[in-house]
Residue frames as qw, qx, qy, qz and C-alpha x, y, z in Angstrom:
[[0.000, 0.889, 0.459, 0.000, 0.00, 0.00, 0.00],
 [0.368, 0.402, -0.012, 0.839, 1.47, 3.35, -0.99],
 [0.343, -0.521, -0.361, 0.693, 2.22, 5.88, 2.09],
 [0.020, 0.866, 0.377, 0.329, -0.11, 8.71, 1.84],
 [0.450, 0.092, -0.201, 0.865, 2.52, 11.89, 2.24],
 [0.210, -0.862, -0.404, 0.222, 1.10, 14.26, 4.96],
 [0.360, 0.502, 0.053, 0.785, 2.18, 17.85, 3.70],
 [0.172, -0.551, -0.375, 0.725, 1.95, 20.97, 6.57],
 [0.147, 0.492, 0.313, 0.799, 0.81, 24.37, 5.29],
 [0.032, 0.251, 0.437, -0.863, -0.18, 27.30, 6.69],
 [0.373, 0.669, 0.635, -0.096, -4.31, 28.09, 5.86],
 [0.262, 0.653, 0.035, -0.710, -4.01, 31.34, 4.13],
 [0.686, 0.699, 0.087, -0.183, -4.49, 31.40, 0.10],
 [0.134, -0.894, 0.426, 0.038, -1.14, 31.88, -0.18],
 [0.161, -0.461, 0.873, 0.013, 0.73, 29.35, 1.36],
 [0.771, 0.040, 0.636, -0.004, -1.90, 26.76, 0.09],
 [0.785, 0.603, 0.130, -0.053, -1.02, 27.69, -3.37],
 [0.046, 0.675, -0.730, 0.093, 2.55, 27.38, -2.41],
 [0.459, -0.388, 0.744, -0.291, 1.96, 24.35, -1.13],
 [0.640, 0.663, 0.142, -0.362, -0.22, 23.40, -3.92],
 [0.648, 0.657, -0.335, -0.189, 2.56, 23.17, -6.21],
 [0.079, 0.399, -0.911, -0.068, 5.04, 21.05, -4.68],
 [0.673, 0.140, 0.664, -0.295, 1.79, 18.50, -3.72],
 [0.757, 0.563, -0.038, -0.329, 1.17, 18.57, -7.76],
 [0.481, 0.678, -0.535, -0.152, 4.63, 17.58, -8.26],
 [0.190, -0.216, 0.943, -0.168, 4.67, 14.68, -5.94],
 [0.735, 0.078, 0.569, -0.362, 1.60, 13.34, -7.42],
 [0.669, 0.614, -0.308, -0.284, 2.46, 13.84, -10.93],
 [0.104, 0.591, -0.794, 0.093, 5.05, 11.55, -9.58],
 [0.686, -0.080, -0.691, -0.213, 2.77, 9.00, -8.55],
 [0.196, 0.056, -0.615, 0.762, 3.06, 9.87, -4.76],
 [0.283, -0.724, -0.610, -0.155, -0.34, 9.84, -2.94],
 [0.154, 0.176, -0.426, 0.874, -0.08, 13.38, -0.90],
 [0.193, -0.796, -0.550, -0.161, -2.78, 15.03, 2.00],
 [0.152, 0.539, -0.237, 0.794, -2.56, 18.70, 2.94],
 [0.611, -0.524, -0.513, 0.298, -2.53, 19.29, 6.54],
 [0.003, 0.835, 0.076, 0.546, -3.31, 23.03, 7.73],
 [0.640, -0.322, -0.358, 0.599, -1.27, 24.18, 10.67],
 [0.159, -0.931, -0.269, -0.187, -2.35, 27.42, 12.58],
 [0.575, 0.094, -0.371, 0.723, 1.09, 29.53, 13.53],
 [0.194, -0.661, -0.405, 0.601, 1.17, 32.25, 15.75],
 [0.147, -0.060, 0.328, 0.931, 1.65, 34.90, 12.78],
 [0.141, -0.432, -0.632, -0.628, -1.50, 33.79, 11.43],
 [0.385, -0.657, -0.589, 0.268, -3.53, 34.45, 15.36],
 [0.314, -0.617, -0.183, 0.698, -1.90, 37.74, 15.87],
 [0.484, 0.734, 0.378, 0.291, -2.21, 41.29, 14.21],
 [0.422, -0.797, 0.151, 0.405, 0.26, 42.64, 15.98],
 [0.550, 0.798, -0.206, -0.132, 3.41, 43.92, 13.68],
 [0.937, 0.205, -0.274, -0.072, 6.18, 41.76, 13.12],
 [0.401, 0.377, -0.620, 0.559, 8.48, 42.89, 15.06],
 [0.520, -0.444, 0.318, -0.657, 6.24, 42.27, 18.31],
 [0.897, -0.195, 0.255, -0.303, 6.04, 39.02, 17.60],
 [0.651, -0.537, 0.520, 0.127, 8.91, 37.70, 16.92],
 [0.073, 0.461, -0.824, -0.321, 11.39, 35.37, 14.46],
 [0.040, 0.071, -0.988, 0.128, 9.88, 32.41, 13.37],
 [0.632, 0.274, 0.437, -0.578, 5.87, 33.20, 13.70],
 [0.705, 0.424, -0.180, -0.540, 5.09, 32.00, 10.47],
 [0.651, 0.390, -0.648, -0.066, 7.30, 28.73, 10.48],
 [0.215, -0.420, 0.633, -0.613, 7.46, 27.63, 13.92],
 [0.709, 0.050, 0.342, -0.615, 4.34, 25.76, 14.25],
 [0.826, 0.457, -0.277, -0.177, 4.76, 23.83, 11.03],
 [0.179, 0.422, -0.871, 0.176, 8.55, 22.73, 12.23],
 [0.199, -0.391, 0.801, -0.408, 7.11, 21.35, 15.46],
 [0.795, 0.247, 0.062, -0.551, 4.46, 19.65, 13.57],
 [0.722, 0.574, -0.380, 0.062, 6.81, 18.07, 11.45],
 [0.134, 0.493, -0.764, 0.394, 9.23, 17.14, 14.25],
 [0.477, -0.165, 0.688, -0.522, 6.64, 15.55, 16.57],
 [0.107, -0.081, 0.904, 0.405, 5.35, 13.66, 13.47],
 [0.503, 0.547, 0.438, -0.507, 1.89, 15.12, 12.88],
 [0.580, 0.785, -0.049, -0.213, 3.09, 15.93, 9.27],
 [0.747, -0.346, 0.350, 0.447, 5.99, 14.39, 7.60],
 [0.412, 0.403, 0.341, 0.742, 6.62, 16.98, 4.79],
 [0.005, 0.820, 0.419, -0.389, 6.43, 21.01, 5.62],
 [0.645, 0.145, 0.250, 0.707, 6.36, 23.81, 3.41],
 [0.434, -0.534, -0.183, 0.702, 7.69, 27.36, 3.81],
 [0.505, 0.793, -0.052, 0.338, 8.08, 30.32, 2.08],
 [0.574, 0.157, -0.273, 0.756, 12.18, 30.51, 2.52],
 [0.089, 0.697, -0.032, 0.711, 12.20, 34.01, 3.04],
 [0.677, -0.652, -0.109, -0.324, 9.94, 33.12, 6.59],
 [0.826, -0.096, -0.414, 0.370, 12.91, 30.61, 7.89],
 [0.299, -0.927, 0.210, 0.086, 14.99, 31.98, 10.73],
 [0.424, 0.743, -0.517, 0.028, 18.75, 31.53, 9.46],
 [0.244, -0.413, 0.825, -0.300, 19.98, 29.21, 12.14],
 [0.533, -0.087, -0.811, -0.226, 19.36, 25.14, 10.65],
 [0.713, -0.435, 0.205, -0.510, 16.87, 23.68, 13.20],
 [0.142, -0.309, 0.939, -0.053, 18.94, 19.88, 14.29],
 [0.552, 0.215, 0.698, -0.403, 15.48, 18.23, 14.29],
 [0.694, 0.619, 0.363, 0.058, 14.69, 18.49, 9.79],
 [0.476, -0.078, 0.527, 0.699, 16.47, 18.87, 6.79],
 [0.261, 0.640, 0.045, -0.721, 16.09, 20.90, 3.92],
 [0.677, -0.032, 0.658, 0.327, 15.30, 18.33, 1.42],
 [0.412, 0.445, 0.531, 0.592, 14.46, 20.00, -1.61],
 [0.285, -0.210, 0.426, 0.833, 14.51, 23.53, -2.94],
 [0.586, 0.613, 0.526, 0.069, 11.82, 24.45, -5.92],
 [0.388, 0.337, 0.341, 0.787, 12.74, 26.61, -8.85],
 [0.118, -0.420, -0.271, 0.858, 12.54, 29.98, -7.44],
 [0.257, 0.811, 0.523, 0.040, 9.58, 32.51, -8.75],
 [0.201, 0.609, -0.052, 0.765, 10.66, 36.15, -9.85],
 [0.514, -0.236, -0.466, 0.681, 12.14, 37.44, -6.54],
 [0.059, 0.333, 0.193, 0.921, 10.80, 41.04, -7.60],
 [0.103, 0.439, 0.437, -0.778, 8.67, 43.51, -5.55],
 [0.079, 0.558, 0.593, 0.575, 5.59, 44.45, -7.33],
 [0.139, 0.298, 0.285, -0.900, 3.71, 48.02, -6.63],
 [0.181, -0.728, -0.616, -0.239, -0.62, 48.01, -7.21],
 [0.178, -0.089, -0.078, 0.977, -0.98, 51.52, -7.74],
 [0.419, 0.769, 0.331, -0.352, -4.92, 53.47, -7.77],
 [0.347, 0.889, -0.106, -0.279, -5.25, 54.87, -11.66],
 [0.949, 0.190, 0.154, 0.201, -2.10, 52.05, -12.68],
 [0.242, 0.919, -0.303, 0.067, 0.45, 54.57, -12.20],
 [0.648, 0.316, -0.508, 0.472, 4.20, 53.65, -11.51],
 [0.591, -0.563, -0.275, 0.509, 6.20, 54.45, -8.17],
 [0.512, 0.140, 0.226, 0.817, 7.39, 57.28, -10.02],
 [0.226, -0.491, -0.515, -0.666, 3.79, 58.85, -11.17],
 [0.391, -0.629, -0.546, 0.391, 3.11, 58.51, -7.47],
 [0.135, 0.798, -0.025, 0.587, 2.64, 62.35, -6.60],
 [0.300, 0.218, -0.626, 0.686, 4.49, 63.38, -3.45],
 [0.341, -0.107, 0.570, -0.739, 3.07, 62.68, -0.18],
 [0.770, -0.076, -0.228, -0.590, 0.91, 59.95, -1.55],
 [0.741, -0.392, 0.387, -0.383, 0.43, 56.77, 0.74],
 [0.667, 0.354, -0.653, -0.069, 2.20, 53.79, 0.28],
 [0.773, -0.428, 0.322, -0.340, 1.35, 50.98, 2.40],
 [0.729, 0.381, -0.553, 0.131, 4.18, 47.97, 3.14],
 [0.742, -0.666, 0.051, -0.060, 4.90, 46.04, 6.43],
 [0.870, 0.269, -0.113, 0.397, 8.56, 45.60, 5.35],
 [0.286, -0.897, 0.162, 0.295, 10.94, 48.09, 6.75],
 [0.522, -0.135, 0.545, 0.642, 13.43, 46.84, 3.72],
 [0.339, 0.437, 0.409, 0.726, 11.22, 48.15, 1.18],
 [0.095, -0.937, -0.334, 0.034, 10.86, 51.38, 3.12],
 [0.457, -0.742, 0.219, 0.440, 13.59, 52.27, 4.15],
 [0.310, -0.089, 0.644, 0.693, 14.62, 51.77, 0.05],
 [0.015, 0.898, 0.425, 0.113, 11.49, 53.82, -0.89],
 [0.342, -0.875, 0.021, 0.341, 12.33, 56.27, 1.32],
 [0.376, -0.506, 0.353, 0.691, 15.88, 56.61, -0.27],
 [0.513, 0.326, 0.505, 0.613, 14.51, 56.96, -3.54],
 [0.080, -0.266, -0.085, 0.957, 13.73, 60.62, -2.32],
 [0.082, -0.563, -0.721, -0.396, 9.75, 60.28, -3.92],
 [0.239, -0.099, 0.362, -0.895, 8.77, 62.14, -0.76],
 [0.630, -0.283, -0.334, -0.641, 5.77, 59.77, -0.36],
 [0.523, -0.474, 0.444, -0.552, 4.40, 58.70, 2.92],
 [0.429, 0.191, -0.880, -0.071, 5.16, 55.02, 3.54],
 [0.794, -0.316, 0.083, -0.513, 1.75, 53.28, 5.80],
 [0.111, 0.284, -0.945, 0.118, 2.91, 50.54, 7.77],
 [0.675, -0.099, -0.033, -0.731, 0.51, 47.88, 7.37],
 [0.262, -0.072, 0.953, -0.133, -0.41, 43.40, 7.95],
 [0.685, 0.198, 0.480, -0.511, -2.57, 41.30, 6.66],
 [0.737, 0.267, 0.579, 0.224, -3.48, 38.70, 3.35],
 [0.165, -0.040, 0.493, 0.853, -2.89, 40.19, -0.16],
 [0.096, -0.709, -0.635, -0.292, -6.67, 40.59, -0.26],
 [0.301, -0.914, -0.141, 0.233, -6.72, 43.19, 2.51],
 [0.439, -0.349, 0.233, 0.795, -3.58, 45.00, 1.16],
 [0.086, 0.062, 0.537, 0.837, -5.20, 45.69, -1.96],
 [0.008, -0.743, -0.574, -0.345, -8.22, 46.44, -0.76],
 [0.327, -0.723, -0.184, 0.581, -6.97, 49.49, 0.90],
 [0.214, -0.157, 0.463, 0.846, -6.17, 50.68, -2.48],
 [0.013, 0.448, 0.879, 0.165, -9.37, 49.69, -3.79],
 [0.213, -0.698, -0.683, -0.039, -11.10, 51.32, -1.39],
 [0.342, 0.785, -0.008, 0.517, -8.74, 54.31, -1.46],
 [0.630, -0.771, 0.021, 0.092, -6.95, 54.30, 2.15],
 [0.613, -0.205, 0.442, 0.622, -3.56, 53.81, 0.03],
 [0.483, 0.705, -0.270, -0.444, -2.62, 54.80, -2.91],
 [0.476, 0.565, -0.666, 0.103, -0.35, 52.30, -3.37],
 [0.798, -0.466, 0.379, -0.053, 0.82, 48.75, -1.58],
 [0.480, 0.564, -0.650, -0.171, 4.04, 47.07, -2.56],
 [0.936, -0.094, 0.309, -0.143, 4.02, 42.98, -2.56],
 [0.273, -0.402, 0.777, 0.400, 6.18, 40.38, -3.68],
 [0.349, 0.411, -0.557, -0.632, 5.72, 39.66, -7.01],
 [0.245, 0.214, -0.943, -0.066, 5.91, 36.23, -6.76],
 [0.243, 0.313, 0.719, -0.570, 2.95, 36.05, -3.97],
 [0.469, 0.450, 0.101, -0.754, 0.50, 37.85, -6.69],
 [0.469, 0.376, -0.702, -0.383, 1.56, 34.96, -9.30],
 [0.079, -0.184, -0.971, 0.132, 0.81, 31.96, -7.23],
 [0.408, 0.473, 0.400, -0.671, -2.87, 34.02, -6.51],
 [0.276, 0.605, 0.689, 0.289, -3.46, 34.67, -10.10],
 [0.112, -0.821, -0.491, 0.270, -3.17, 38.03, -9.59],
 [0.457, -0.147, 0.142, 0.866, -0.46, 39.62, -11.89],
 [0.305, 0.687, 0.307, 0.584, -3.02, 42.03, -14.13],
 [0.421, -0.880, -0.147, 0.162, -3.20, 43.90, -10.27],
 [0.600, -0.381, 0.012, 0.703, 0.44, 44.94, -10.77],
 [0.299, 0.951, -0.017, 0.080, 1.25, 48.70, -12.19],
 [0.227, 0.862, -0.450, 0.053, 4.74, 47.78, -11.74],
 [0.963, -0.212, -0.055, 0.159, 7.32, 45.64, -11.34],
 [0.291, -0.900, 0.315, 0.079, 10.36, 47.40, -8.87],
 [0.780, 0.552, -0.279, 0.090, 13.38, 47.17, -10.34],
 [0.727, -0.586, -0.178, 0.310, 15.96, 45.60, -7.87],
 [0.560, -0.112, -0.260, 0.779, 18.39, 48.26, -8.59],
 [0.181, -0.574, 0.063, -0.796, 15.75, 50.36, -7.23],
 [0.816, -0.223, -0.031, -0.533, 14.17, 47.86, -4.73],
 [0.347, 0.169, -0.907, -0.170, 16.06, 44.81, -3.97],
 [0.819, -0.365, -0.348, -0.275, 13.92, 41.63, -2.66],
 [0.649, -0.612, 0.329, -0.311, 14.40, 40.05, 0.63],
 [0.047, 0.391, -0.914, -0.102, 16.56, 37.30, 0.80],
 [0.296, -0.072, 0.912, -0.273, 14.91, 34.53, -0.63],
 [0.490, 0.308, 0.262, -0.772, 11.79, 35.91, -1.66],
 [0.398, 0.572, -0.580, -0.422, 10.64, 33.85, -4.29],
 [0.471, 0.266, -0.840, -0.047, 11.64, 30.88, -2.99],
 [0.868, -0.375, 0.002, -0.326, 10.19, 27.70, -0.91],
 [0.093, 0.535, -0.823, 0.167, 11.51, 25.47, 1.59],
 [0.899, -0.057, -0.303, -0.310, 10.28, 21.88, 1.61],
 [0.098, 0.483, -0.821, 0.287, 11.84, 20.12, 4.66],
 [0.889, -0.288, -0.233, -0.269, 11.43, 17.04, 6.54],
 [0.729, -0.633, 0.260, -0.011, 12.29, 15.20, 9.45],
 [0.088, -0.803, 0.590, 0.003, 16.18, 14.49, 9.60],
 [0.322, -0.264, 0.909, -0.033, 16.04, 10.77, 9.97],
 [0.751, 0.462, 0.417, -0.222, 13.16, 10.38, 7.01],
 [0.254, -0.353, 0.652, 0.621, 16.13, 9.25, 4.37],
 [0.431, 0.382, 0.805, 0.144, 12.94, 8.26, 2.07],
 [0.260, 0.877, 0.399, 0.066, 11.12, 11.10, 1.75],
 [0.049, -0.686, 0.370, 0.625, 14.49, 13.48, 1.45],
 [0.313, -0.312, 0.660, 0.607, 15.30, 11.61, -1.31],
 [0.280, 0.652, 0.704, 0.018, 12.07, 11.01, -2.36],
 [0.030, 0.949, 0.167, -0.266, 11.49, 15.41, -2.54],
 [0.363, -0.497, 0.552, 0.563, 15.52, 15.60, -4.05],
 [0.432, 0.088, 0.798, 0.411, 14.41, 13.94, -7.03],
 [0.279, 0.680, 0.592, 0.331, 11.29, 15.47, -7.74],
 [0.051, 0.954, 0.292, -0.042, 11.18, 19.35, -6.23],
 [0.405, -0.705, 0.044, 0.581, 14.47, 20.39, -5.80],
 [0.516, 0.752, 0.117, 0.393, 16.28, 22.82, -8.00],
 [0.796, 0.094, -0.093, 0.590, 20.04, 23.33, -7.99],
 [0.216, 0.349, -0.050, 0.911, 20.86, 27.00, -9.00],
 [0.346, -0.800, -0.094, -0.481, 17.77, 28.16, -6.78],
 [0.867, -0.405, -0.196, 0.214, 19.38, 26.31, -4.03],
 [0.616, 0.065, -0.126, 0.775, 22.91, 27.68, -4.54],
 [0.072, 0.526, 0.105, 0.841, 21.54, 31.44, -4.86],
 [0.411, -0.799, -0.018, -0.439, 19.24, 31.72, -2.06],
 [0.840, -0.130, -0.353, 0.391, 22.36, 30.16, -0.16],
 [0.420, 0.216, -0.056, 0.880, 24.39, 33.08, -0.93],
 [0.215, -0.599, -0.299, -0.711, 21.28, 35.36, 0.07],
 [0.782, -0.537, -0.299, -0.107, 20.52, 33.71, 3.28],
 [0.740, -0.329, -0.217, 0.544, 24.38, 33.58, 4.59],
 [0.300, 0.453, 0.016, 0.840, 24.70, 37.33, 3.80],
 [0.491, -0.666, -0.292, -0.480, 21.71, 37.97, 6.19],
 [0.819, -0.521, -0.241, 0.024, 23.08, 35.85, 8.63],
 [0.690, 0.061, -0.232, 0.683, 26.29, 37.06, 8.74],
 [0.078, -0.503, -0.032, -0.860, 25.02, 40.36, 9.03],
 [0.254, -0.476, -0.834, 0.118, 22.61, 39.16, 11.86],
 [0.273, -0.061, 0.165, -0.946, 20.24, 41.27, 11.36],
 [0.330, 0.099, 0.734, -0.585, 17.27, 41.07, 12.91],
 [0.303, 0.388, 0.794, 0.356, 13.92, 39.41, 11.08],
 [0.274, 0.859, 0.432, 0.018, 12.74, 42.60, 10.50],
 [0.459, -0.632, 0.211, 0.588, 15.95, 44.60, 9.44],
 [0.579, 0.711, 0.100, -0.386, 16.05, 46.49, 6.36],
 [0.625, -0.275, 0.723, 0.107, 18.12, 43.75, 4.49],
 [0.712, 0.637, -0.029, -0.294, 18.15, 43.14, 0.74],
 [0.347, -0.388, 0.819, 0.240, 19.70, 40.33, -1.33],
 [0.573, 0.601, 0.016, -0.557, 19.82, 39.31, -4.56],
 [0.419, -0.485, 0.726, 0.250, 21.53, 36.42, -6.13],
 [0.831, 0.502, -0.085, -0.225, 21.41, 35.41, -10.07],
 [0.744, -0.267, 0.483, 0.377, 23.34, 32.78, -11.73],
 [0.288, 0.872, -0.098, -0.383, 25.29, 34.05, -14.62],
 [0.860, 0.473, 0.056, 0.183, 26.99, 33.03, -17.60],
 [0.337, -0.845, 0.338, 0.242, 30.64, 33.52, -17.31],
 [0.898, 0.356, -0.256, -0.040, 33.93, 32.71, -19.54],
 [0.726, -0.503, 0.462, 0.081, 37.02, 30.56, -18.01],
 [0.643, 0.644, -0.412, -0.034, 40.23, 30.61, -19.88],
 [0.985, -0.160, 0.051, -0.027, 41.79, 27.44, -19.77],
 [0.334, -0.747, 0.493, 0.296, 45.47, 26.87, -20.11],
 [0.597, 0.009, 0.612, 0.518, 45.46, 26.35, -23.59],
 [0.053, 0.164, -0.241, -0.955, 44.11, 29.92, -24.55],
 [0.299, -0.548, -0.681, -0.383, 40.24, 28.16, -25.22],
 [0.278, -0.119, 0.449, -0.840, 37.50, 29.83, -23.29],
 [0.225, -0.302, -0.867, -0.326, 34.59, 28.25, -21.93],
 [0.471, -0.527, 0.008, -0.707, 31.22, 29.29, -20.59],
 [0.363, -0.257, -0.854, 0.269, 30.84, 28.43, -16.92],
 [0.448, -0.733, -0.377, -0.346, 27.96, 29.44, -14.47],
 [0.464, -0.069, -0.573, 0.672, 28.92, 31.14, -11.84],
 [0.134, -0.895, -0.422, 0.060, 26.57, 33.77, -8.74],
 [0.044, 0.330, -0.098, 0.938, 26.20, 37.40, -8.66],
 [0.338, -0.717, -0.600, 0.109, 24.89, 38.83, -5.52],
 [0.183, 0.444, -0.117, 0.869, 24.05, 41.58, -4.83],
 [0.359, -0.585, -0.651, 0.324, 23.23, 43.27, -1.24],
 [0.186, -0.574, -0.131, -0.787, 21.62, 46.28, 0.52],
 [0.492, -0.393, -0.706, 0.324, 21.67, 47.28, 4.08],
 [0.034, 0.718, -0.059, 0.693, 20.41, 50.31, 5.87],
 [0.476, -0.163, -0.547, 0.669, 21.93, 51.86, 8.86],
 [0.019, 0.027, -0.206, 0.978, 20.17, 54.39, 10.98],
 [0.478, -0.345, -0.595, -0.547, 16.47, 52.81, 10.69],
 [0.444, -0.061, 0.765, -0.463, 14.08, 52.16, 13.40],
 [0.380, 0.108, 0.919, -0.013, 11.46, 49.59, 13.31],
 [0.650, 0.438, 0.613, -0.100, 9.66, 50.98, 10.41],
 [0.650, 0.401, 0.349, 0.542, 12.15, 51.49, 7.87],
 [0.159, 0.927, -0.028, 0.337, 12.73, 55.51, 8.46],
 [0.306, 0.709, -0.236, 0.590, 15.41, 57.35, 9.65],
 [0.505, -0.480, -0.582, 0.419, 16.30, 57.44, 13.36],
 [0.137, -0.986, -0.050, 0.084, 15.56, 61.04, 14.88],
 [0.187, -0.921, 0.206, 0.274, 18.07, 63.45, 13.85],
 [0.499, -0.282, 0.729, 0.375, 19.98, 61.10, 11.63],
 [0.558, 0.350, -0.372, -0.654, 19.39, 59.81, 7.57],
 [0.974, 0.146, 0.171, -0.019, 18.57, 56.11, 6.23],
 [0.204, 0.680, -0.615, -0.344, 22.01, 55.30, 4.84],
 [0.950, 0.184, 0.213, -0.133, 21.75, 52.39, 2.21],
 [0.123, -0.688, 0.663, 0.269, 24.85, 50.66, 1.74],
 [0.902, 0.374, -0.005, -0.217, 24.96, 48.85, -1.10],
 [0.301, -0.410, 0.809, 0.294, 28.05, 45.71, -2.31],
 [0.888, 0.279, 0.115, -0.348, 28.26, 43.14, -4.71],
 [0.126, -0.632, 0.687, 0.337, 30.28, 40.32, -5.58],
 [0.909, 0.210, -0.041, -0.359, 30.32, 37.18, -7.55],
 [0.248, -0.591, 0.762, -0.089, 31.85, 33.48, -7.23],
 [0.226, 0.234, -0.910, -0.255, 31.39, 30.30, -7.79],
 [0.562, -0.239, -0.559, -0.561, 28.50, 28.21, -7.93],
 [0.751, -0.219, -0.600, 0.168, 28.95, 25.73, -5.03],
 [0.404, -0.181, -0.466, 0.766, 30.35, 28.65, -2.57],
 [0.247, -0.717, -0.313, -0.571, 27.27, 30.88, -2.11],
 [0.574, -0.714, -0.394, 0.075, 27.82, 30.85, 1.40],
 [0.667, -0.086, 0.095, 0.734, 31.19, 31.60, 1.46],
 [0.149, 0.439, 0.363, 0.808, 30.20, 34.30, -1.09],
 [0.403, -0.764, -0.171, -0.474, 27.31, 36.26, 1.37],
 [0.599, -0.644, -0.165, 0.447, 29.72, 36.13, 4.09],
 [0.520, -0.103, 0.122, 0.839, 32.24, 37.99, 2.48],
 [0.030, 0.520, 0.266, 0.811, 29.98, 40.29, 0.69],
 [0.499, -0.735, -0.438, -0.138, 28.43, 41.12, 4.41],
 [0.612, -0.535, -0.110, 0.572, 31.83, 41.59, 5.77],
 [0.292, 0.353, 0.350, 0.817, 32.04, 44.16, 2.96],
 [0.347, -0.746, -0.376, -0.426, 28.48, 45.98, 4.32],
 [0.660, -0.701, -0.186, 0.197, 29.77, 45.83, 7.72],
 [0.555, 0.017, 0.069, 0.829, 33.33, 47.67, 6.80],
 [0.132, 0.465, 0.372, 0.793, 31.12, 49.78, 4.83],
 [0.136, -0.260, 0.332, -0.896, 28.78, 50.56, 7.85],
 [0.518, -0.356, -0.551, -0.548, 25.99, 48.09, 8.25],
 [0.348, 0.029, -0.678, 0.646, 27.29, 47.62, 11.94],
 [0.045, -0.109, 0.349, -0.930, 25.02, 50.12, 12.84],
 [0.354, -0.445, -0.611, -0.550, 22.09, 48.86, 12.24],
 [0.098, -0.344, 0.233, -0.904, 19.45, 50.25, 15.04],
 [0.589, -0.103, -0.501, -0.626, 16.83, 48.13, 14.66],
 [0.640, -0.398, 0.230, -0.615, 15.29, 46.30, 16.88],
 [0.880, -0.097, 0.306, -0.351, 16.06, 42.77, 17.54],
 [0.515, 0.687, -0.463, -0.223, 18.80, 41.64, 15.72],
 [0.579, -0.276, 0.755, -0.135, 18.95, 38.26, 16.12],
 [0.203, -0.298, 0.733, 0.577, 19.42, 35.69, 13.26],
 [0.725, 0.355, 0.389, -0.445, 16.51, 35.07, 11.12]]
């Protein structure tokens, strides 16, 4: 009899249509799967994210998955806290969605077209605090809730404006909503964004390998490495205006007979601001200062790579950061 694969998820729309796709690709595999909804503290509370800590949104699901209610959970990456839990692996990886910020603007205008002082609503303090430095002069609304309630505040004309991850409005169905799509060298994404994490218990050698075969995916893996160990090196806090950005890239490699050849190798780029409080502005009496690096290395050393380009940010000034909580996420 074929083992029916319990899958975690959080309830919202969202994460079941994150969750949604890797279940399609284990059945297309012949893998019987059942979703199993798990209630975190993120989803109970409307408090703002830095009140409630590292880890609301993924927490619940681990200990599900560790105590053996569920034997397959999936994340959106971004949520993880940087530090490996001992108790599950990360067995697989999917092919990473466009990492991009998107802005749903009233009247489909751009971030640009925005007229000064108009509202822009975003619970992120990264993409404020990189708003903010594009010098728009427009009023950034810290806000919570589903992608339904973000955009109906536009709708309904309490915003002007809400910026989301791209990638969230594609798994909905919901790209015609975008009037832009933020270019990261105006905007990078969060580390990760984009991407899922599909882990399971440490000692289930089946179903890693089982999830290796069918979901993972290589280059996303390597990149949001490099993203993730830049964060952590930096340890800033989970709600620290942070930006990372890692593409693989086509590169040539002269050999020592004068041939070149194309090898693949990551570019990352980061963004940190110093001088922020906990929603992405300026500390009294001070500016946002967004320090910005970038380097690029070799496929297999992404980690390697986002340490070094952190110890770059930190030379450069990311030390300061102000923020609240800066523990690893």
């Amino acid at each position: 009899m074929t083992r029916t694969i319990r899958i975690g998820t959080r309830g919202s729309a969202l994460a079941l249509a994150q969750t949604g796709t890797v279940a399609e690709a284990l059945e297309k595999a012949g893998s019987k799967v059942e979703l199993v909804t798990v209630v975190t503290p993120g989803d109970r509370s409307s408090a703002p994210i830095a009140e409630i800590g590292v880890g609301v949104f993924t927490s619940a699901l681990r200990d599900a998955l560790a105590d053996g209610t569920v034997d397959v959970a999936v994340h959106s990456y971004k949520d993880l806290p940087t530090k490996p839990d001992p108790r599950l692996s990360l067995a697989a990886v999917p092919p990473r969605a466009d990492p991009r910020d998107a802005l749903v603007a009233r009247n489909g205008l751009t971030l640009g077209e925005l007229p000064p002082g108009s509202r822009v609503g975003t619970g992120s303090p990264r993409r404020a605090a990189q708003i903010r430095a594009l010098g728009l002069g427009l009023e950034i609304v810290p806000i919570r809730g589903n992608v339904d309630t973000r955009i109906r505040k536009v709708a309904d004309g309490v915003l002007d404006a809400v910026v989301l991850a791209r990638a969230g409005l594609a798994r909905l169905g919901r790209l015609g909503e975008i009037t832009e799509v933020l270019d990261p060298i105006q905007v990078l994404p969060a580390p990760a964004q984009g991407a899922l994490a599909v882990e399971c218990r440490v000692d289930d050698m089946d179903t890693e390998h089982l999830l290796q075969s069918i979901v993972d995916d290589e280059a996303t893996r390597f990149a949001v490495a490099a993203e993730r160990a830049m964060l952590a090196a930096l340890e800033a806090g989970c709600n620290a205006p942070v930006g990372a950005l890692a593409d693989v890239v086509e590169d040539l490699d002269s050999s020592d007979d004068g041939t070149d050849r194309v090898v693949h190798r990551l570019s990352l780029r980061g963004v940190a601001a110093a001088n922020w409080t906990a929603d992405g502005a300026a500390v009294p009496g001070s500016a946002v200062d967004l320090l910005r690096a970038s380097a690029t290395g070799e496929l297999t050393e992404g980690e390697q790579l986002g340490r070094a380009l952190a110890a770059e940010l930190l030379e450069l000034g990311a030390g300061v950061l102000s923020g609240p909580e800066r523990h690893s996420r």
